[in-house]
N, C-alpha and C positions, 0 to 999 in steps of 0.2 A: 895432230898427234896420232899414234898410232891404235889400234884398236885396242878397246879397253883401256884409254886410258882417263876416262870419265867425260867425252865432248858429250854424248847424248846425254849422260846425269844432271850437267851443266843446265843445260836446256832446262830439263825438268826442277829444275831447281830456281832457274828463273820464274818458272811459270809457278810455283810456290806447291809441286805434286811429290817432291820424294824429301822423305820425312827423317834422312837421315846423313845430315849436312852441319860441317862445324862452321861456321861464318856465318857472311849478312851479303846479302845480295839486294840492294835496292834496287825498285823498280818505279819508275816516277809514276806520282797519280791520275794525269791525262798518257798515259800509254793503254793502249788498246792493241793485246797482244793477239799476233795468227800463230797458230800453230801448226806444222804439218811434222807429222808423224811417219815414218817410214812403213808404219805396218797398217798405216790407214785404219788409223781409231777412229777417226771421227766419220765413218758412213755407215749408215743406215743401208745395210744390205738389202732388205727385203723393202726398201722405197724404188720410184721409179726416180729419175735422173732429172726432171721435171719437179718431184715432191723434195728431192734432196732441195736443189736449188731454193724452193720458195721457204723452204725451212728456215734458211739463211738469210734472205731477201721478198718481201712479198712485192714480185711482179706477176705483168702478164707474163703467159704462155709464147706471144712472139718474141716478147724480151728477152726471155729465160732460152728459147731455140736459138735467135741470133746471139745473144752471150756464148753461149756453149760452143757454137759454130766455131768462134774464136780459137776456142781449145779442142779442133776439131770433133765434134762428135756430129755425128747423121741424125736425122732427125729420130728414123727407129731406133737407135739408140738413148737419144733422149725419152723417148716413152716407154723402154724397157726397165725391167728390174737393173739393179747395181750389179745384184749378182752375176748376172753374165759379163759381166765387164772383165777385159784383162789385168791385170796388178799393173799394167801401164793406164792402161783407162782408168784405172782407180784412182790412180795416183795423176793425172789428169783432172779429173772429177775434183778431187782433194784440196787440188793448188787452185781449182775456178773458184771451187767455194770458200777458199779464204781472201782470194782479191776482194771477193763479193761483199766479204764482213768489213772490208774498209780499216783495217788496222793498220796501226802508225809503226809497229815494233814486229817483222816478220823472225819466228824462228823455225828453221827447215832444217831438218833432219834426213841426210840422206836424199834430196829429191832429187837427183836426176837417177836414181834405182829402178828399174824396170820400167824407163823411158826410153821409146827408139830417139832417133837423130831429130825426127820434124817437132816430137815432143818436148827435148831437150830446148832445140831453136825457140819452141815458143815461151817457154820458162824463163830463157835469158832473155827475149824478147818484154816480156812483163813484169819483172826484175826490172830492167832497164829504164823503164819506167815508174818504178816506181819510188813514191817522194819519201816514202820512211827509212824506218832504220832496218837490214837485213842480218840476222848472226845464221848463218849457215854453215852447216857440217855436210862435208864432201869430200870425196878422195878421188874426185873428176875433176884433174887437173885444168884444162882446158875449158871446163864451166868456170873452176875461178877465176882463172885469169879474165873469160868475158865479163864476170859479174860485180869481183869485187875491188875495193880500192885500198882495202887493209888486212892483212891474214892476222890473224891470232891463233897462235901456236898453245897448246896444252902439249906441256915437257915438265915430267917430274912434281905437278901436282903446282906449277906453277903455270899462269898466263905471259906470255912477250908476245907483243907487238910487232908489225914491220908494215909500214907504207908500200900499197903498191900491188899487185894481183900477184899471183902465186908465182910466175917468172921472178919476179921481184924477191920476191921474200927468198925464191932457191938462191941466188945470185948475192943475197945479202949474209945467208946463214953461208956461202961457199958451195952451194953444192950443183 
């Protein structure tokens, strides 16, 4: 849907945070939901990148280096503050630490936003892997078609369905 027309509310309404919602949104009781946030709520600015991680997960220090490696970060950056990170590194940082929580139910907001191209690669690359459920908000064409297998359209305060990545779904709506 286009902006503003409640996909980010949505979200937060799953996750049970905005308090002002006519319906029911069930959410089954073995779901273990991730959350990624566009504007990166969830970091601790003034932690090092090292302290984020073990917040989330308590490993070693080489674990935590080669994890991160993945989603490229150098080592001096893993032992810097957060704060110097770019809003692409952040949001980098953001997407490591929710694979790391192990959730079954990913919602993403906007994540490929102030991701270059090898950033984006490694998001669909981990995505692609991964065995749960995804509800992702994006207006990066080209990321949905790599990621997803079904768009759901917000139109008019209603949900439709269409099988199929976002070629799909233009091609079935006519456009």
């Amino acid at each position: 849907g286009p902006n503003g027309a409640g996909k980010s509310m949505l979200l937060k309404q799953i996750l049970d945070v905005e308090g002002d919602f006519k319906g029911e949104i069930k959410v089954g009781p073995s779901s273990r939901i991730g959350y990624y946030s566009q504007e990166h709520e969830t970091l601790n600015y003034d932690r090092t990148l090292l302290a984020e991680i073990r917040q989330t997960a308590p490993l070693r220090e080489e674990t935590v280096v080669a994890f991160l490696h993945k989603f490229l970060f150098s080592y001096d950056q893993i032992r810097g503050p957060i704060r110097t990170l770019s809003g692409g590194e952040r949001s980098r940082l953001q997407l490591a630490k929710l694979v790391l929580s192990q959730p079954n139910l990913l919602l993403l907001d906007e994540p490929t936003n102030n991701l270059d191209i090898t950033s984006i690669e490694v998001l669909e690359e981990t995505l692609n892997e991964f065995e749960g459920t995804v509800l992702v908000i994006s207006h990066d064409r080209y990321f949905l078609d790599k990621v997803v297998d079904r768009v759901i359209e917000l139109k008019d305060g209603h949900l439709h369905t269409y099988a199929g990545g976002y070629t799909d779904y233009l091609a079935e709506i006519g456009e």
